[in-house]
TORKOL-4160 file (C-alpha; in steps of 0.2 Angstrom, whole numbers, padded with zeros to 4 digits, m for minus):
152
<pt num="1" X="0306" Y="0574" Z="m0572"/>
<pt num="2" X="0319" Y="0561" Z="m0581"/>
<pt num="3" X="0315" Y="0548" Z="m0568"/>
<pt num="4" X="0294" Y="0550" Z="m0570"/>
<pt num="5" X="0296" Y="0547" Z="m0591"/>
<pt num="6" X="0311" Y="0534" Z="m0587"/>
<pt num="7" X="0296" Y="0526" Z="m0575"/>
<pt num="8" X="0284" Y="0527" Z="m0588"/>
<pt num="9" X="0293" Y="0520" Z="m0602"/>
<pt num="10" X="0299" Y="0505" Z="m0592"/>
<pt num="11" X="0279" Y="0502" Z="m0587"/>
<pt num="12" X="0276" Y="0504" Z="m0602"/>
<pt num="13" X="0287" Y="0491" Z="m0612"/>
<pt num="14" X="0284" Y="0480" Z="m0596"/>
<pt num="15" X="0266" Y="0480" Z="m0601"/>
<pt num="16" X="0272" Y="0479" Z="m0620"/>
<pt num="17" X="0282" Y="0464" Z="m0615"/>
<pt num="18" X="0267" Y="0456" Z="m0603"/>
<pt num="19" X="0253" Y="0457" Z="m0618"/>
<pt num="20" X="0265" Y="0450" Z="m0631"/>
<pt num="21" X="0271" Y="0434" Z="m0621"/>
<pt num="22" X="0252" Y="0431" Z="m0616"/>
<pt num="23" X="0243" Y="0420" Z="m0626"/>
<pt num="24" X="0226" Y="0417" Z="m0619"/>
<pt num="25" X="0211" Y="0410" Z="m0625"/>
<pt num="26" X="0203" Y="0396" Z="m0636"/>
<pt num="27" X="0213" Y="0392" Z="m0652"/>
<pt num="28" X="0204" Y="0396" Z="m0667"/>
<pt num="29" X="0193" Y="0382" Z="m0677"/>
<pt num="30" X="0199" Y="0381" Z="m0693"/>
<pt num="31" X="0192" Y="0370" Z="m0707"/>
<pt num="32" X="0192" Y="0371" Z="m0726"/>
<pt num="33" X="0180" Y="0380" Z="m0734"/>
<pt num="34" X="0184" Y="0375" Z="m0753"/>
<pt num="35" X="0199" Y="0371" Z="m0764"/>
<pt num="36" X="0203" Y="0378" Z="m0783"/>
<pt num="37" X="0215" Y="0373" Z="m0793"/>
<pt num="38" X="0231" Y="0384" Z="m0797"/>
<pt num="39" X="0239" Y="0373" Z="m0811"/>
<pt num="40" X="0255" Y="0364" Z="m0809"/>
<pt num="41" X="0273" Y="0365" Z="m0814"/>
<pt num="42" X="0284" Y="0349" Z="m0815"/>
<pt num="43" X="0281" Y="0336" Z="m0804"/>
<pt num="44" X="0270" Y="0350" Z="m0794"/>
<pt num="45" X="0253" Y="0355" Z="m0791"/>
<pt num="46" X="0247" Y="0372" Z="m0785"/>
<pt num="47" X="0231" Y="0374" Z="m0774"/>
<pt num="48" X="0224" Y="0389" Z="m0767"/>
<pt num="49" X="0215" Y="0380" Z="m0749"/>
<pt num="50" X="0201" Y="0392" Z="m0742"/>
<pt num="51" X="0203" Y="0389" Z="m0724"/>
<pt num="52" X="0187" Y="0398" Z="m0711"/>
<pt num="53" X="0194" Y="0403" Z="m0696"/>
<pt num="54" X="0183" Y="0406" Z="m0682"/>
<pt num="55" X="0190" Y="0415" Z="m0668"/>
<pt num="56" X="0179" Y="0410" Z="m0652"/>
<pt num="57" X="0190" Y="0424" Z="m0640"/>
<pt num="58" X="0183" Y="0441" Z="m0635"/>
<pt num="59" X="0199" Y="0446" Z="m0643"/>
<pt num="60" X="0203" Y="0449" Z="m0664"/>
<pt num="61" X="0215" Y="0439" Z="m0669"/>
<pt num="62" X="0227" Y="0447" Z="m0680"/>
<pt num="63" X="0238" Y="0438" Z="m0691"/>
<pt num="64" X="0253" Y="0442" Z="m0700"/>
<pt num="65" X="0257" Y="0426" Z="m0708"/>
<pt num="66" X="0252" Y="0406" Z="m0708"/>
<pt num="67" X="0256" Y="0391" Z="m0713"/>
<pt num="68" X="0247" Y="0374" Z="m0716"/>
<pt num="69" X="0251" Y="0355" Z="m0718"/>
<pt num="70" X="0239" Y="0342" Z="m0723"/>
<pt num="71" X="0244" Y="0323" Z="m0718"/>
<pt num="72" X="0232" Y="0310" Z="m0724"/>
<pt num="73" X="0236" Y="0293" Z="m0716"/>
<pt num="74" X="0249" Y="0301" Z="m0706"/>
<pt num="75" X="0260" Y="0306" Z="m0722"/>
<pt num="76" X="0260" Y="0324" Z="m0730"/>
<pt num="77" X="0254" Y="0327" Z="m0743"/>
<pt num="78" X="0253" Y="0348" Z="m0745"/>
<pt num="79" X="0259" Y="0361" Z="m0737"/>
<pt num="80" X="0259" Y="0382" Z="m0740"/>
<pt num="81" X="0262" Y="0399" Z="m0731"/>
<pt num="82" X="0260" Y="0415" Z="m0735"/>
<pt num="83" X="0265" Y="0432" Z="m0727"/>
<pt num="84" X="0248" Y="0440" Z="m0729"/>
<pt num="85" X="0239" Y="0448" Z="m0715"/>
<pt num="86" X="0224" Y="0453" Z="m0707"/>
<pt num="87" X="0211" Y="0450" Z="m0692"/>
<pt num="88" X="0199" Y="0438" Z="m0688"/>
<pt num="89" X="0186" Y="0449" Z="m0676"/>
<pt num="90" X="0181" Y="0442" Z="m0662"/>
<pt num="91" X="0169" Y="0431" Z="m0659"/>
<pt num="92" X="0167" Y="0431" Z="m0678"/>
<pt num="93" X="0176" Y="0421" Z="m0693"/>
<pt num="94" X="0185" Y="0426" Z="m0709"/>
<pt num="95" X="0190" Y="0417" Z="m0724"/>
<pt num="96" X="0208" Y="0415" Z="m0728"/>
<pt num="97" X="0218" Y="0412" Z="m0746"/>
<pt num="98" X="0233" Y="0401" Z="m0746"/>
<pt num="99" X="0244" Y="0393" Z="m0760"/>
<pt num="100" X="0249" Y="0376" Z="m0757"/>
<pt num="101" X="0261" Y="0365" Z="m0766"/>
<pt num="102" X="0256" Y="0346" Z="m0768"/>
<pt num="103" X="0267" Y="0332" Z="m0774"/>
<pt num="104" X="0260" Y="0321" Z="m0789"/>
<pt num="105" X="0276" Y="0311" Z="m0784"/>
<pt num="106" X="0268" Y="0308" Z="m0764"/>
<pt num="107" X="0251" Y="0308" Z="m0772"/>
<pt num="108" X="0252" Y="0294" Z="m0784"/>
<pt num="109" X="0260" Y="0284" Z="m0770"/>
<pt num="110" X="0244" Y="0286" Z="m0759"/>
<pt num="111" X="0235" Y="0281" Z="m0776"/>
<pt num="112" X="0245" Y="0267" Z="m0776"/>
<pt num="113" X="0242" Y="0263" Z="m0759"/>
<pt num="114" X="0223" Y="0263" Z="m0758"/>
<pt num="115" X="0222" Y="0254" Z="m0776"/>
<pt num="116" X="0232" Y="0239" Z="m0766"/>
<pt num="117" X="0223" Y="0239" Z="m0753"/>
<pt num="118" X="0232" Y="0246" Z="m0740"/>
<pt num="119" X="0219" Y="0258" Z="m0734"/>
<pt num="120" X="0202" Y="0248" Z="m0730"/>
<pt num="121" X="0188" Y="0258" Z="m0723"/>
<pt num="122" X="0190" Y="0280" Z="m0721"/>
<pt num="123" X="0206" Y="0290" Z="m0726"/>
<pt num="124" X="0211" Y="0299" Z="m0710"/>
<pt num="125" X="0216" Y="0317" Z="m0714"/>
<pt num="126" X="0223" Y="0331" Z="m0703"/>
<pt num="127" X="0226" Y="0349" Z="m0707"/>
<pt num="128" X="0238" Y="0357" Z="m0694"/>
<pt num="129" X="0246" Y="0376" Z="m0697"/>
<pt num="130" X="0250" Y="0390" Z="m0689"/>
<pt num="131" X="0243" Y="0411" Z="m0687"/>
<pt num="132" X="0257" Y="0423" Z="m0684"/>
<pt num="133" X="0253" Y="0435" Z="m0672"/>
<pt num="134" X="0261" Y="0453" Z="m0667"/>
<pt num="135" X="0252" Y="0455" Z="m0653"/>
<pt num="136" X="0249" Y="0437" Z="m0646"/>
<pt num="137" X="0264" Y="0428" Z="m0652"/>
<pt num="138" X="0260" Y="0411" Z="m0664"/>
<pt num="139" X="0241" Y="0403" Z="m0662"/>
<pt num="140" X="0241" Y="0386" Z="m0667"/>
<pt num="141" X="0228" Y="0375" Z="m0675"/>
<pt num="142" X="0224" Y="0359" Z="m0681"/>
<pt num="143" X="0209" Y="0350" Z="m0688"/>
<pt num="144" X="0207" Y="0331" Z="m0691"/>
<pt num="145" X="0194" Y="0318" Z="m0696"/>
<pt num="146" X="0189" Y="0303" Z="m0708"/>
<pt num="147" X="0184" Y="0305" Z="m0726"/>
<pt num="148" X="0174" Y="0289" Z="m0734"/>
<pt num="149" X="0179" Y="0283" Z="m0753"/>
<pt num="150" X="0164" Y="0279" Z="m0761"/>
<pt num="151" X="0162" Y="0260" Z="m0766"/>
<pt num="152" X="0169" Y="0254" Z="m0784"/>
């Protein structure tokens, strides 16, 4: 009888084991779905970032922490995480809360930047982070593209 529950056990963590080293499916698409200001402090700035995730897996996606970076002509300019957690169902999409920190020291030099010229035509942005998973290890994302200054 102590060999058949040994047997089961070990079955049992091996498929533990098999379902928390798999990783399959699409990656989420994640874009930003609005921006609000949370005040600053210092030389500091404090943004709560919106981000939709939509999960495109027959599969929820639970998280249990994230991070993001934004870069904007290949320099950082924010970056956040939170431990909060939750599920994005499948085949469906949430919206997700997260403080970010922004330096006016690194934004005033991108100021600086386009004011001289530096950046002629669109400001290419991209937003890279990172959901936490118990169950499906870390599902990385990423989201890029061009944003146009309007004309002076």
């Amino acid at each position: 009888m102590r060999a058949f529950f040994r047997g089961l056990a070990t079955s049992l963590l091996l498929t533990l084991a098999a379902c928390a080293a798999w990783t399959g499916g699409d990656p989420p698409r994640v874009t930003v779905a609005g921006i609000e200001a949370l005040g600053g402090d210092g030389m500091e700035l404090r943004m709560l970032v919106k981000l939709r995730v939509v999960n495109p897996n027959d599969f929820p996606i639970e998280y249990d922490g994230l991070a993001v970076k934004l870069d904007v002509q290949g320099r950082t300019i924010a970056s956040g995480a939170s431990n909060e957690r939750g599920a994005v169902p499948r085949y469906g999409e949430a919206i997700i809360a997260l403080p970010v920190s922004v330096s006016l020291v690194d934004v005033a030099r991108h100021a600086l930047r386009l004011f001289q010229g530096d950046a002629q035509g669109p400001l290419h942005y991209r937003l890279e982070g990172k959901l936490n998973s118990p169950v499906y290890g870390m599902t990385r994302f990423q989201s890029e593209g061009d944003l146009r200054l309007p004309s002076p």
